[in-house]
C-alpha positions as CSV (number, residue, x, y, z in Angstrom):
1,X,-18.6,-12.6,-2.5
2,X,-15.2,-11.1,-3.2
3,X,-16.3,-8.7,-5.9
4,X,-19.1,-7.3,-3.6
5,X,-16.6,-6.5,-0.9
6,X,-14.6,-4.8,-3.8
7,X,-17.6,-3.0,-5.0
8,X,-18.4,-2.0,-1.2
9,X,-14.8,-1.2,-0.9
10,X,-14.8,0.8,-4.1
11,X,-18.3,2.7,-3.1
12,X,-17.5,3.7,0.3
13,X,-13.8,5.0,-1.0
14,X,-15.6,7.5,-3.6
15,X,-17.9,8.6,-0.8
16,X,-15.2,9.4,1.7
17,X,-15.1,13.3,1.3
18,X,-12.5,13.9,4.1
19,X,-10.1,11.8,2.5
20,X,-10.8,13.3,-0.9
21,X,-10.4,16.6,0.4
22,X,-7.4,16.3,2.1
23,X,-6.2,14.7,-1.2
24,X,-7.1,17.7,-2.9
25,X,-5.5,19.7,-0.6
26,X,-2.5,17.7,-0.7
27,X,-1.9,17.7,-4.2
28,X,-3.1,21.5,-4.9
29,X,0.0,22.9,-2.7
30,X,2.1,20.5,-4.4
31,X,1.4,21.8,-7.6
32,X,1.8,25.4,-6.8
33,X,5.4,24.5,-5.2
34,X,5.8,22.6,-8.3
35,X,5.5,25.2,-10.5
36,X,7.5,27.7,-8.6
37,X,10.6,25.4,-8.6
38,X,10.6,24.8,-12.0
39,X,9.1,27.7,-13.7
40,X,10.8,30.0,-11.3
41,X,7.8,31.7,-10.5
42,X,7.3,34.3,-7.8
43,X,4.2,35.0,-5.5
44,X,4.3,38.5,-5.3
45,X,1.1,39.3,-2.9
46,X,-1.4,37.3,-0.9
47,X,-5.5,38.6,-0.9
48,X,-7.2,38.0,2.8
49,X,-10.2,38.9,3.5
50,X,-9.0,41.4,5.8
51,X,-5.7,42.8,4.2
52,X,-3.4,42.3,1.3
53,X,0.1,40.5,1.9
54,X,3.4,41.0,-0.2
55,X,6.2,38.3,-0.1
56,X,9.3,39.8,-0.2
57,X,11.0,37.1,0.7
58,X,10.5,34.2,-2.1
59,X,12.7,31.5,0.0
60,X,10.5,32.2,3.0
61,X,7.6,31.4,0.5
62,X,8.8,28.2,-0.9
63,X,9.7,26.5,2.9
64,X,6.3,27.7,4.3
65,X,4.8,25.9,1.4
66,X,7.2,22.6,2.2
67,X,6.0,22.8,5.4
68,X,2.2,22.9,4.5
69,X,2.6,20.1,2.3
70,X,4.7,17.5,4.9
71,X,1.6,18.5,7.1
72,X,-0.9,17.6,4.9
73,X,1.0,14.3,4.1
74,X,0.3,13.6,7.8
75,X,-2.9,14.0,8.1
76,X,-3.9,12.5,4.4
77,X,-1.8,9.3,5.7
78,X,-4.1,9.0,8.8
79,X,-7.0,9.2,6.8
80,X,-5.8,7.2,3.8
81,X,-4.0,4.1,5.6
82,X,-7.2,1.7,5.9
83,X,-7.7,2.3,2.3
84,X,-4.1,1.0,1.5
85,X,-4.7,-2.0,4.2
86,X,-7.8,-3.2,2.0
87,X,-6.4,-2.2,-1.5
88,X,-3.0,-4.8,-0.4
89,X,-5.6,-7.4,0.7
90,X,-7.6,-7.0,-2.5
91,X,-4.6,-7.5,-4.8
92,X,-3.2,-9.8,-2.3
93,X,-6.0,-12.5,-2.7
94,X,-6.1,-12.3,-6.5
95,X,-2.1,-12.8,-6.0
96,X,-3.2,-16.1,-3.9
97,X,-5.5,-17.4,-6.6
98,X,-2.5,-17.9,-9.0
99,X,-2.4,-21.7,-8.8
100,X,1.5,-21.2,-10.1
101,X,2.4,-19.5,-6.6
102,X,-0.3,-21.5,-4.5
103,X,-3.2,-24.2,-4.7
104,X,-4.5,-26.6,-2.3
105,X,-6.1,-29.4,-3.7
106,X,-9.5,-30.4,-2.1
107,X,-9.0,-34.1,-3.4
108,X,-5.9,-34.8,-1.9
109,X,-5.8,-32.3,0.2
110,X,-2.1,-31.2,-1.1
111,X,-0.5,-28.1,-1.4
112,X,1.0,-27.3,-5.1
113,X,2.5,-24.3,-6.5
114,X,5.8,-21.6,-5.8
115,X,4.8,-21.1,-2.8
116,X,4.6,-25.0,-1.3
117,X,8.0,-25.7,-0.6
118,X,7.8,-22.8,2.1
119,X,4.5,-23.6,3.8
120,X,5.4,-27.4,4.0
121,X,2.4,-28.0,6.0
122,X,-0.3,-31.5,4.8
123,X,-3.8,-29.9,4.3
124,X,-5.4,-33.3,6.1
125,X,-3.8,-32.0,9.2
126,X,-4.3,-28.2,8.8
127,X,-7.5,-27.9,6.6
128,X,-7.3,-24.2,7.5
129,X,-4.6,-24.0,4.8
130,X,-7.0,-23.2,2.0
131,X,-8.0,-19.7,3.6
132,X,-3.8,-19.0,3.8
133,X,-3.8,-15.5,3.3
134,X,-0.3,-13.3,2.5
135,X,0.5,-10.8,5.2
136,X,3.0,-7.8,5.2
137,X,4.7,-6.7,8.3
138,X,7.4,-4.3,7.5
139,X,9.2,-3.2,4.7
140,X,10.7,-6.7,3.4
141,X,9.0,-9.1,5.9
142,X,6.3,-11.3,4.4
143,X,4.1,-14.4,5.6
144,X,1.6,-16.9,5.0
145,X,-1.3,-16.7,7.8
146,X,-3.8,-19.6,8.3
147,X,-6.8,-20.1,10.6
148,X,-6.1,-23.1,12.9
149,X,-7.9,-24.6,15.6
150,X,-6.5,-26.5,18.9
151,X,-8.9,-28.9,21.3
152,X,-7.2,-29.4,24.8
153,X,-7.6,-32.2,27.0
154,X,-11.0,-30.5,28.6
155,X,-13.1,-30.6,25.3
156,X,-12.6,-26.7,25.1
157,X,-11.8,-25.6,21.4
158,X,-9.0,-22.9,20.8
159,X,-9.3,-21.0,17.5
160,X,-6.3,-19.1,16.6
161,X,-4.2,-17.7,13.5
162,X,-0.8,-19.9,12.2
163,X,2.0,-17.3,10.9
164,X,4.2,-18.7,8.4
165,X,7.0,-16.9,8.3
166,X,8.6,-16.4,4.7
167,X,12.0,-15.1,5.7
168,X,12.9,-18.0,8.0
169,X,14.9,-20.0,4.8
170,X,15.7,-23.8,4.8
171,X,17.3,-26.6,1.9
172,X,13.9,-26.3,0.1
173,X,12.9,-22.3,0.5
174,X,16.0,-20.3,0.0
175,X,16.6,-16.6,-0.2
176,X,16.6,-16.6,-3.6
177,X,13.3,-18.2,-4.1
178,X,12.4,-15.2,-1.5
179,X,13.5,-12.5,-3.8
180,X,11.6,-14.5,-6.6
181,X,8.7,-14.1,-4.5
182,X,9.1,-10.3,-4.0
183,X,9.2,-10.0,-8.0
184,X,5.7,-12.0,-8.1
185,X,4.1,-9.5,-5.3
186,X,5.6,-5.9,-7.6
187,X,4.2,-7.7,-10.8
188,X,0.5,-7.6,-9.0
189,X,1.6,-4.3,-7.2
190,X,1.7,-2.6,-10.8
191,X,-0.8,-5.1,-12.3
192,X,-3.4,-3.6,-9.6
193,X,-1.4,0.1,-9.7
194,X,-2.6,-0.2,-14.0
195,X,-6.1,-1.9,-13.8
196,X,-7.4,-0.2,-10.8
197,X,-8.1,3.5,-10.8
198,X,-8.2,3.2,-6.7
199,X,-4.7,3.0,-6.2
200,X,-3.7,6.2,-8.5
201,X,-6.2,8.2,-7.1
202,X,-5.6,6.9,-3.5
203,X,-1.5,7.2,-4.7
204,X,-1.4,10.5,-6.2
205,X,-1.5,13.0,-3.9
206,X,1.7,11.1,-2.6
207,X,3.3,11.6,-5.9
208,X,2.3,14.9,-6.2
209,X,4.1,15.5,-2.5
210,X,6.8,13.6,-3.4
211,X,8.1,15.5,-6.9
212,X,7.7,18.9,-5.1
213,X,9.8,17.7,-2.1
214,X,12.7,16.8,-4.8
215,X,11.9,20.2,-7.1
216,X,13.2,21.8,-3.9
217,X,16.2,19.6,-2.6
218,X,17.4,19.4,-6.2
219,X,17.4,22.7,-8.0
220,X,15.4,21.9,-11.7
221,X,18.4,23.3,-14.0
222,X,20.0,20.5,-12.4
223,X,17.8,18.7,-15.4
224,X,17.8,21.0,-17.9
């Protein structure tokens, strides 16, 4: 079931032209600031359809290409940012299946592994447990969500999600288990980042952004 929602995932990503082409976009300008900032490259005149433009002022040239560039971050963001929500929860669940960082046991209906000592919850009473899924919320602010389900005195049924919060710390999960834990989720960051071609091609326009943004605020012979 899994790898057919990664296959769909994967399908409708190379399918998305508006998100390819903004990527393209994205990463063309880049390039062409790029070069200027380290090359030291000039563009000397401009071709329209209609008339024929000369730069003569080169400084002008490199901020109205900044400016294109933090624009089409924007917009490549807003289409891109569902993509990065399913690529986390793809690598995310293979992250789960690691019985060193977290099993539940179906016999006994215990929880084993890393992540245990923070969940601290029996599976008899929350059977939900086995479908614990790891959420990110912020920069540094991770948890554990599991479905749950409450009856009240009427009969009616309540269905609702338990959050786990992984930076409240105690004698059994301490901060430095935490930062363990944030090792763990980089290792299948880069892991996923190696062995899936989605994440560069979904990642590199960013790059691309990113390196021409420093060419300009740090001068290249800074380097050489």
């Amino acid at each position: 079931m899994e790898q057919e929602q990664e296959n769909s995932f994967i399908a409708k990503f190379d399918s998305d032209d508006k998100l390819i082409s903004k990527g393209k976009m994205l990463a063309a300008i880049s390039m062409i600031l790029i070069a200027l900032e380290v090359t030291g490259a000039t563009i000397k005149e401009a071709n329209t359809f209609l008339f024929k433009i000369d730069f003569a002022n080169q400084n002008g040239v490199t901020f109205l290409l900044l400016g294109a560039i933090i624009y089409l971050a924007v917009r490549y963001l807003n289409y891109a940012q569902p993509y990065h929500h399913q690529l986390f929860l793809i690598w995310s669940r293979r992250m789960m299946l690691d019985r060193e960082l977290f099993h539940f046991n179906p016999h006994d209906d215990c929880i084993s592994g890393f992540l245990s000592d923070a969940i601290g919850v029996y599976g008899g009473d929350e059977p939900g447990i086995r479908e614990a899924r790891y959420v990110k919320s912020g920069l540094f602010r991770r948890s554990i969500v599991y479905p749950t389900k409450h009856q009240g005195e009427d009969g009616e049924v309540e269905f609702y999600d338990v959050h786990i919060n992984l930076c409240s710390f105690n004698e059994k999960w301490t901060s430095k288990m935490y930062l363990k834990l944030l090792a763990i989720e980089f290792k299948y960051r880069v892991l996923a980042f190696v062995k899936h071609r989605e994440h560069l091609d979904l990642l590199g326009p960013y790059i691309f952004a990113i390196v021409s943004v420093i060419s300009v605020l740090v001068p290249w012979g800074n380097f050489t």
